[in-house]
TINUKE-209752 format. One record per residue: chain; residue number from 1; x negated, y, z negated of N, C-alpha, C, O in turn; residue in three letters. Coordinates in Angstrom, 2 decimals, padded with zeros to 5 digits. Atoms other than C-alpha are relative to their C-alpha. Layout:
residues N
PT|cadena|num|nxx|nyy|nzz|caxx|cayy|cazz|cxx|cyy|czz|oxx|oyy|ozz|residuo
PT|A|NUM|X|Y|Z|X|Y|Z|X|Y|Z|X|Y|Z|ALA
...
//
This chain:
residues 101
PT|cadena|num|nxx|nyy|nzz|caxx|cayy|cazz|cxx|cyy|czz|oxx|oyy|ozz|residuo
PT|A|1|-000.04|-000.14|-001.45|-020.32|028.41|-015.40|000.34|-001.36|000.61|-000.11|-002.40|000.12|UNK
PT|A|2|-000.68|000.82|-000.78|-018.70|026.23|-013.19|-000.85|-000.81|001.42|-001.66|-000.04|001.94|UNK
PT|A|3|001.19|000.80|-000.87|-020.71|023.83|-010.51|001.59|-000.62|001.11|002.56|-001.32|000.80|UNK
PT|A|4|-001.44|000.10|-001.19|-017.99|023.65|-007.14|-000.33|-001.55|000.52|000.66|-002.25|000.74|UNK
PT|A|5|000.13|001.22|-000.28|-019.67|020.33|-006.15|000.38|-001.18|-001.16|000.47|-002.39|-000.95|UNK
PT|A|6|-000.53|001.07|000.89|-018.59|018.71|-009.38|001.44|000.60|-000.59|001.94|-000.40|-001.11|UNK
PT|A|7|-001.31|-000.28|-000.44|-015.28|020.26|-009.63|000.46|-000.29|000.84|001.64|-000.47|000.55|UNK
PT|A|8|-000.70|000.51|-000.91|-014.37|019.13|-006.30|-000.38|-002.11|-000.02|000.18|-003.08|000.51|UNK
PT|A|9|000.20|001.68|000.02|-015.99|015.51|-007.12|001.52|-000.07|-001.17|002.59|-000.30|-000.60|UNK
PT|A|10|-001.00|-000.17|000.77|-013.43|015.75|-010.23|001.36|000.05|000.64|002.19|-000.78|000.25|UNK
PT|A|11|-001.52|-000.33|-000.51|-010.25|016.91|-008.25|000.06|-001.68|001.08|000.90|-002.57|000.91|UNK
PT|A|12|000.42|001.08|-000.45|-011.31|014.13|-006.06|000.33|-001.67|-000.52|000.79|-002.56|000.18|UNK
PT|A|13|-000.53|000.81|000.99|-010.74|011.59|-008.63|001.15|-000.21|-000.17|001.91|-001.09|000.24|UNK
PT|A|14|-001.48|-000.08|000.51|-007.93|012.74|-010.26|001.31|-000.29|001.47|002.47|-000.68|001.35|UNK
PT|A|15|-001.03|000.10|-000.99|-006.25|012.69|-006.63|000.06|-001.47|000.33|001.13|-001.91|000.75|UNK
PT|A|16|-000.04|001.12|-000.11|-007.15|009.31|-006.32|000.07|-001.49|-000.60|000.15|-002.68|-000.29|UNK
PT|A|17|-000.44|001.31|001.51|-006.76|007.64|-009.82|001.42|-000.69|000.06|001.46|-001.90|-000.16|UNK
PT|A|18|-000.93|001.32|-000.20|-003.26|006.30|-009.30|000.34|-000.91|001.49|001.07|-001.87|001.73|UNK
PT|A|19|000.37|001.02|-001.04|-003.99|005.00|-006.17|-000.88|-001.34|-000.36|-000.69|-002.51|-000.03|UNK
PT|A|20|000.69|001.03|000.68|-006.46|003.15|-007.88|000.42|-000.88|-000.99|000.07|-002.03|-001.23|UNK
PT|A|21|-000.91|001.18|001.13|-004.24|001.89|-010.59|000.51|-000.81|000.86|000.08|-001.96|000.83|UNK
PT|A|22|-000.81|000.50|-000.97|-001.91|000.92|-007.77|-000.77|-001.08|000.55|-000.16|-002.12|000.79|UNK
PT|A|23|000.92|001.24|-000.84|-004.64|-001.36|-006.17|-000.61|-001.01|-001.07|-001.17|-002.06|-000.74|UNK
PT|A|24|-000.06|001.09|001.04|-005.05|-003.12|-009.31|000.85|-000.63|-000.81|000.63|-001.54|-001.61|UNK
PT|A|25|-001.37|000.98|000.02|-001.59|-004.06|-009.80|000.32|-000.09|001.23|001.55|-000.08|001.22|UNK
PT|A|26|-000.25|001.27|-000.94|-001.40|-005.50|-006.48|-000.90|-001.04|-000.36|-000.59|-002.17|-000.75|UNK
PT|A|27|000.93|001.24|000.56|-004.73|-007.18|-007.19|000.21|-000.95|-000.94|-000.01|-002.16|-000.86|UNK
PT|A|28|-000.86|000.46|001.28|-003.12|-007.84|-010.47|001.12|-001.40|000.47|001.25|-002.54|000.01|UNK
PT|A|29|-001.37|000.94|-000.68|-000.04|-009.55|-008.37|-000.47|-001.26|000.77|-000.17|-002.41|000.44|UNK
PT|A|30|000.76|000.72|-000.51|-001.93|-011.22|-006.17|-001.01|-001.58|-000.48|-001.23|-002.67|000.04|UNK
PT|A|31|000.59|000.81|000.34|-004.01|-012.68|-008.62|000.18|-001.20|-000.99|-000.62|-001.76|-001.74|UNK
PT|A|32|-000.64|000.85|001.33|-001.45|-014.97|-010.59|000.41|-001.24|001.06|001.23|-002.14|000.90|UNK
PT|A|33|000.02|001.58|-000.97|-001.93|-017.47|-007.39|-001.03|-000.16|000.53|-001.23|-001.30|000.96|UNK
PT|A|34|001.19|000.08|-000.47|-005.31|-016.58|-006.18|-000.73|000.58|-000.68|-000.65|001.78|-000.96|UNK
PT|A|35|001.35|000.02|000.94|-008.56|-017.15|-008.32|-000.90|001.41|000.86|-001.70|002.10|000.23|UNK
PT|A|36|001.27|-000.99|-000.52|-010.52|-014.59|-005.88|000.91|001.22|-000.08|000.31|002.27|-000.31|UNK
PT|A|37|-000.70|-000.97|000.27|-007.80|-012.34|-006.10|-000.09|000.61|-001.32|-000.26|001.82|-001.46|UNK
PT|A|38|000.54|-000.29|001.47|-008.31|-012.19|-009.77|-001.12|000.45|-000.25|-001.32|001.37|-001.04|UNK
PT|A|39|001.07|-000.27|000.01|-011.51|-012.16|-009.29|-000.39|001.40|000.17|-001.13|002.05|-000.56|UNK
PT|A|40|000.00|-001.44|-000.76|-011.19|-008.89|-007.12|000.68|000.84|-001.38|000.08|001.86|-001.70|UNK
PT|A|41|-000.89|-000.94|000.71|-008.62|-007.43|-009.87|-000.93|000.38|-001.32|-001.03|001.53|-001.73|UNK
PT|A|42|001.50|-000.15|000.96|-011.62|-007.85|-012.67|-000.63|000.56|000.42|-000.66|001.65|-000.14|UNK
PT|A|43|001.21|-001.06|-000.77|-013.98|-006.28|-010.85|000.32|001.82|-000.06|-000.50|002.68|-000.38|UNK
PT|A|44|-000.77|-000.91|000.18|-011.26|-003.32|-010.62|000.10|000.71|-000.92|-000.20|001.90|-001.00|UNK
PT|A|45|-000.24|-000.40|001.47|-010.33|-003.15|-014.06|-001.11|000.70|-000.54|-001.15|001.91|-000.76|UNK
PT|A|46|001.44|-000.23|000.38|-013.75|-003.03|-015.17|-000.52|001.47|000.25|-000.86|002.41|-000.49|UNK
PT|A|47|000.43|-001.24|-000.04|-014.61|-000.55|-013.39|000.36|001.60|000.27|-000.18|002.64|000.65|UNK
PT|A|48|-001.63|-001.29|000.20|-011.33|001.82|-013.80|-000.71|000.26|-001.79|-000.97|001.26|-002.45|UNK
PT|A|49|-000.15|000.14|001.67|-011.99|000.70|-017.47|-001.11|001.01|-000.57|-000.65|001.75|-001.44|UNK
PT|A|50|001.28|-000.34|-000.32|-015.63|002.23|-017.45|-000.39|002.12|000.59|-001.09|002.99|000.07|UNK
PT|A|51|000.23|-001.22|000.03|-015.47|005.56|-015.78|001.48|000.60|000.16|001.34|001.50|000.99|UNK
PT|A|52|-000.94|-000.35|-000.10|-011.66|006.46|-015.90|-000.23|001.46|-001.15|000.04|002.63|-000.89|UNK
PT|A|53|000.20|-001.05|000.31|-012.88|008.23|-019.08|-000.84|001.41|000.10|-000.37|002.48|-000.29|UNK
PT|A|54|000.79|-000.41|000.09|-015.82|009.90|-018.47|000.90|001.38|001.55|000.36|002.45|001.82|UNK
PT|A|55|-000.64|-001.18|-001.29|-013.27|012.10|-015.10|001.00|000.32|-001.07|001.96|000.76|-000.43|UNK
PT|A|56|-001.02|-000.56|001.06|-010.99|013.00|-018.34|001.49|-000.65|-000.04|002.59|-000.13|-000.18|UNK
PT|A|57|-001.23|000.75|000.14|-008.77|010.03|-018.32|-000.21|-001.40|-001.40|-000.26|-002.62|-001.25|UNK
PT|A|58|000.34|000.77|000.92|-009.38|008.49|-021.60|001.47|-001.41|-000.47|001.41|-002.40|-001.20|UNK
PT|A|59|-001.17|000.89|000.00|-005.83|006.64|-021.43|-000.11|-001.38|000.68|-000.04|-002.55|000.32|UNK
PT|A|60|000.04|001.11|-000.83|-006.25|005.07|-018.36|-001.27|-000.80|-000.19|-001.38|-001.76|000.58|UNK
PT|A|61|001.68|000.44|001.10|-009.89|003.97|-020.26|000.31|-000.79|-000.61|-000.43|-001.77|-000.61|UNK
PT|A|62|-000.86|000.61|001.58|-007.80|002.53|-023.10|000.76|-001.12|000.89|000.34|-002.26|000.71|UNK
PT|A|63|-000.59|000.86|-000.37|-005.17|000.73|-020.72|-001.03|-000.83|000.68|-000.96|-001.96|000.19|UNK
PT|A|64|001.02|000.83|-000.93|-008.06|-000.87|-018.26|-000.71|-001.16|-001.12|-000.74|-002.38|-000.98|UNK
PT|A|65|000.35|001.02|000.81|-009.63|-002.27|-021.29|000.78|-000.86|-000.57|000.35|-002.01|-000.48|UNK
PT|A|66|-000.92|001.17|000.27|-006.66|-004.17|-022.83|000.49|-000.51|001.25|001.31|-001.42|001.10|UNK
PT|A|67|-000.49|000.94|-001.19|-005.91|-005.35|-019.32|-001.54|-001.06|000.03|-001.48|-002.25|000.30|UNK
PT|A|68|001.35|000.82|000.07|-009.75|-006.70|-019.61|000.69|-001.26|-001.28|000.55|-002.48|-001.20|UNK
PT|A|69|000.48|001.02|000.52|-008.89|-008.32|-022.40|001.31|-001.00|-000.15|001.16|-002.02|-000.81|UNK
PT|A|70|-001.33|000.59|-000.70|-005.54|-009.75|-021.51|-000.33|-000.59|000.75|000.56|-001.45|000.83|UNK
PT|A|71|000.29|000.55|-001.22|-007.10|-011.17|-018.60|-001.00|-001.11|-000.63|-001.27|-002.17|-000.07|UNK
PT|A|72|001.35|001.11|000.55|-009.91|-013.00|-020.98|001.12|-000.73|-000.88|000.57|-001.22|-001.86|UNK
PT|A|73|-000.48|000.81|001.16|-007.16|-014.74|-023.01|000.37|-000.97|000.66|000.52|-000.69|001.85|UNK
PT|A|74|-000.15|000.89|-000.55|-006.28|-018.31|-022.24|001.12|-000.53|-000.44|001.19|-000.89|-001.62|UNK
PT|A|75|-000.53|-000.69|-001.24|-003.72|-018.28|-020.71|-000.09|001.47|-000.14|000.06|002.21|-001.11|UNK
PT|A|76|-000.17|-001.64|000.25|-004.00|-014.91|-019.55|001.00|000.69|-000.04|001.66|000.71|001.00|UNK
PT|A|77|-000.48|-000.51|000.01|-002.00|-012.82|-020.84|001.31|001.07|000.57|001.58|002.05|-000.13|UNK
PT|A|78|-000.37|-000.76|-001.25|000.42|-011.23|-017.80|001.30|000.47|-000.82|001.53|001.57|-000.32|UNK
PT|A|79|-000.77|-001.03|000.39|003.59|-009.98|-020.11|-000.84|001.46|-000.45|-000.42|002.60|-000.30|UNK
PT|A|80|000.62|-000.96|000.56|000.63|-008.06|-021.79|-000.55|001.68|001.19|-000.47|002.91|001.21|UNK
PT|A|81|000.20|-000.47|-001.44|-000.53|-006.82|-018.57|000.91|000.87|000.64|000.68|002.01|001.04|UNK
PT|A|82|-001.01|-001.22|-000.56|002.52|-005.40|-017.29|000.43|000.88|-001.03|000.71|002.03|-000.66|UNK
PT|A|83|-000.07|-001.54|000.97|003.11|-003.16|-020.11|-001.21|000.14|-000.12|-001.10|001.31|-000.46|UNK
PT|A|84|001.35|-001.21|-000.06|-000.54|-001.98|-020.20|000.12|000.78|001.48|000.19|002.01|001.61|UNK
PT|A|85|-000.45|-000.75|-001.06|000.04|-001.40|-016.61|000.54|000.81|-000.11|000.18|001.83|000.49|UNK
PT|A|86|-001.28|-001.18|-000.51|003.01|000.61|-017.03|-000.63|001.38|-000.75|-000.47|002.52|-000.31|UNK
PT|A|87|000.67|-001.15|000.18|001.05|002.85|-019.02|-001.07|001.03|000.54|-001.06|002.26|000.56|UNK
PT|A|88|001.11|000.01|-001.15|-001.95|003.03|-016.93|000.37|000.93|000.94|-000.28|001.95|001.18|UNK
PT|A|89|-000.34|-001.11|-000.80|000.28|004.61|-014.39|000.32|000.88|-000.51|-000.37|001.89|-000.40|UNK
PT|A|90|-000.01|-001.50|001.06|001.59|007.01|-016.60|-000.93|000.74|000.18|-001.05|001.63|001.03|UNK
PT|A|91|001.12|-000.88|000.24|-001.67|008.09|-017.99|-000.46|000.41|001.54|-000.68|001.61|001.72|UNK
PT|A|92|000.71|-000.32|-001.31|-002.96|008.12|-014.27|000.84|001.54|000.49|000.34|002.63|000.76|UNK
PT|A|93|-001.19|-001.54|-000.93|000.04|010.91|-012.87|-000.75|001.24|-000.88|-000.92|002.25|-000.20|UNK
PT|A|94|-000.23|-000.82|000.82|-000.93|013.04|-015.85|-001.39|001.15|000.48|-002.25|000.62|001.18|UNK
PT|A|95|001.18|-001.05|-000.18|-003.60|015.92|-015.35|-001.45|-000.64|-001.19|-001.15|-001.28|-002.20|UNK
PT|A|96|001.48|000.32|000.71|-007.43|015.14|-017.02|000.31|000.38|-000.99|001.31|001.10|-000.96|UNK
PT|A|97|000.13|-000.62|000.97|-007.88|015.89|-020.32|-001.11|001.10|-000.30|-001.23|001.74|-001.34|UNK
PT|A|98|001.04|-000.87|000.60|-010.98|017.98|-019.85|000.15|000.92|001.10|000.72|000.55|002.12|UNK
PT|A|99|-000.27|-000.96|-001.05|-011.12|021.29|-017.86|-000.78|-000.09|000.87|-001.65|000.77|000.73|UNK
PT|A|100|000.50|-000.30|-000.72|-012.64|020.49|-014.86|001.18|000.50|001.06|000.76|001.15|002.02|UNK
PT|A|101|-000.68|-000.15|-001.52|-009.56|020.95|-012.34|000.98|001.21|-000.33|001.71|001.67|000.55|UNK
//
């Protein structure tokens, strides 16, 4: 049986997961001249990285974390970055992997 308040939290998500990628490659952009900008784009990642899977986006789970750790390498990493990105959006367009929607 189906629960309409967490099905619509779910659709909810999914409508707003590549928006959310999107605001962490500006943050992303942003943050390869400003330290608080970076700052902001970590914070992001993290927590894209964190519950992206648990709304049935285990991709965009996977890309958030190698952008984590792209971002911890010294120098950080930013070719790495834009191809995890580019996947990120990908995975984001794509429908959940689990049947809530």
């Amino acid at each position: 049986m189906s629960d309409p308040r967490l099905d619509e939290l779910y659709r909810k998500y999914a409508a707003r997961l590549p928006d959310r990628v999107e605001a962490v490659a500006d943050a992303l952009a942003r943050g390869r001249t400003d330290p608080h900008a970076l700052a902001d784009a970590r914070a992001l990642v993290h927590r894209l990285a964190g519950n992206a899977g648990s709304f049935g986006y285990p991709d965009v789970s996977r890309a958030m974390s190698g952008i984590e750790r792209a971002l911890s390498a010294n120098p950080v990493d930013w070719p790495a970055i834009t191809d995890v990105l580019g996947a990120a959006r990908t995975a984001a367009a794509r429908p959940p992997i689990i049947g809530r929607l």
